[in-house]
N, C-alpha and C positions, 0 to 999 in steps of 0.2 A: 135574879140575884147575880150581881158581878164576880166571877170568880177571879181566885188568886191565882195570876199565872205564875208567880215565882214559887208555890209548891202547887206542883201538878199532880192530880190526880193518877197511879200508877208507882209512883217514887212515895208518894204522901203516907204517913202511919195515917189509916182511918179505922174506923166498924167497919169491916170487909162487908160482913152481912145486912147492914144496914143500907150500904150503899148499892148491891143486887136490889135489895127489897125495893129501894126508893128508886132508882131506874127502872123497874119494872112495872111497879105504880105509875111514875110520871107517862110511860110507853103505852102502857092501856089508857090513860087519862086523855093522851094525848090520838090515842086511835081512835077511842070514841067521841073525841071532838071534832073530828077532821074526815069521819068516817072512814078511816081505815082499817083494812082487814087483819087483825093482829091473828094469823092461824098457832096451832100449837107447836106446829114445828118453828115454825118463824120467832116462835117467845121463844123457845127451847134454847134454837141459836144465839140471841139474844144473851141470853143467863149464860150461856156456855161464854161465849166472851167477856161479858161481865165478871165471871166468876173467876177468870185467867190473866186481866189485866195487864195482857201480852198478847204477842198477834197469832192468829192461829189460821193457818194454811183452810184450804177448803177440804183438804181430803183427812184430814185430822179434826174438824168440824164431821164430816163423815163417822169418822170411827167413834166420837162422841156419841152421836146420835145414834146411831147404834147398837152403842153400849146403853142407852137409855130406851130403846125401844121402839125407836121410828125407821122408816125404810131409810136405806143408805145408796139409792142409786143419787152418784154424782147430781143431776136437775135439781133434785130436794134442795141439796145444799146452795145451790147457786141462786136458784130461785127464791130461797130465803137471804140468802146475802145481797142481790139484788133490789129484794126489797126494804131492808134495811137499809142500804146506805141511799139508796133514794130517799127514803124518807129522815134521811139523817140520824138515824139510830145508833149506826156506825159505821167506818171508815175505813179504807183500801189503804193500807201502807205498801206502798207501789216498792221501795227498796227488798220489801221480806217476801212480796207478791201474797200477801193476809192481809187477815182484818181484825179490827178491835171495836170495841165499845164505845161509842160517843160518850165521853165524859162532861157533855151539858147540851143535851141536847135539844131545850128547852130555848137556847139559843141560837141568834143567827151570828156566824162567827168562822172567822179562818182560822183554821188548828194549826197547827204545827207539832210534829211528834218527833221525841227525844226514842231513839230503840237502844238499849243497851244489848251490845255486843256480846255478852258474854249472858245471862239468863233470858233474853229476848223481852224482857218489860219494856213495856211502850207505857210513855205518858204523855199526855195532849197538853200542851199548852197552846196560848194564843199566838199567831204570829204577827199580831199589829201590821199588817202586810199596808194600813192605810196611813200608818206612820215611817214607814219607812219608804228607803229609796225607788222600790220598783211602783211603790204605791204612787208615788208622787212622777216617778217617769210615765205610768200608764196615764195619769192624769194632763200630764204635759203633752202629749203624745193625743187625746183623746180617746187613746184605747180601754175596754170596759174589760178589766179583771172578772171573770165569769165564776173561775176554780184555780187554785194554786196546791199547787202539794211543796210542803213544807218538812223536810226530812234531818233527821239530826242523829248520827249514828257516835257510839261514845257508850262509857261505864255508868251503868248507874250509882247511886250510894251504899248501899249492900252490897253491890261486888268491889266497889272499892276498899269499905269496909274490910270485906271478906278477905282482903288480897293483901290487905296491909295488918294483918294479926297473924 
């Protein structure tokens, strides 16, 4: 399904709950398709970022898990974020040094993330990276775009809101 990159997932009023549920669904749907190992720590991680729609460091992914009942030595955590964003479940926002929740994960596609500055919400949108200028110099160039991190730091709509009442 094409998403709308002019309201991103993150900024967007949605069912909060709906949208864990259905990322979660589509992540087993798509592990048992592909055979991968979705363990319960690894969902756990998963929902924890889903549920925060913001980036969340790995040692606070820790205290998480912990608070929920799973061991907390540092590995856990990495070794579940590792395998996540390998499999494209979610994504390393290289600016916050965290990670967030693939908001489509379902496809193949270069993100681009808006972090607001001020409550740390990240929203994925597309970065058309095949439409634009570096698309078309790597093209020129013959060089093969592999991965691109795409970073956008700025107010979201809520704390602008917030700032202007």
């Amino acid at each position: 399904m094409p998403r709308n990159s002019s309201n991103p997932v993150g900024f967007a009023k949605h069912d909060h709950v709906r949208c864990i549920a259905d990322a979660l669904s589509a992540a087993d749907a798509r592990c048992e398709e592909q055979g991968l190992n979705m363990t319960p720590v690894r969902r756990k991680v998963l929902e924890l970022l889903l549920t925060e729609h913001r980036a969340l460091g790995a040692y606070a992914i820790l205290d998480l898990l912990r608070e929920a009942g799973f061991k907390s030595q540092p590995p856990v955590a990495y070794r579940a974020l590792d395998f996540l964003t390998e499999n494209d479940f979610a994504h390393k926002i290289e600016r916050l040094n965290a990670f967030v929740a693939c908001s489509h994960p379902s496809e193949n596609h270069s993100p681009a993330f808006m972090i607001c500055r001020v409550c740390q919400t990240v929203a994925e949108a597309e970065s058309l990276l095949e439409e634009g200028t570096l698309g078309a110099a790597a093209d020129a160039t013959g060089f093969q775009i592999e991965r691109t991190v795409v970073e956008a730091e700025g107010v979201c709509p809520d704390c602008v809101e917030a700032a202007s009442a």
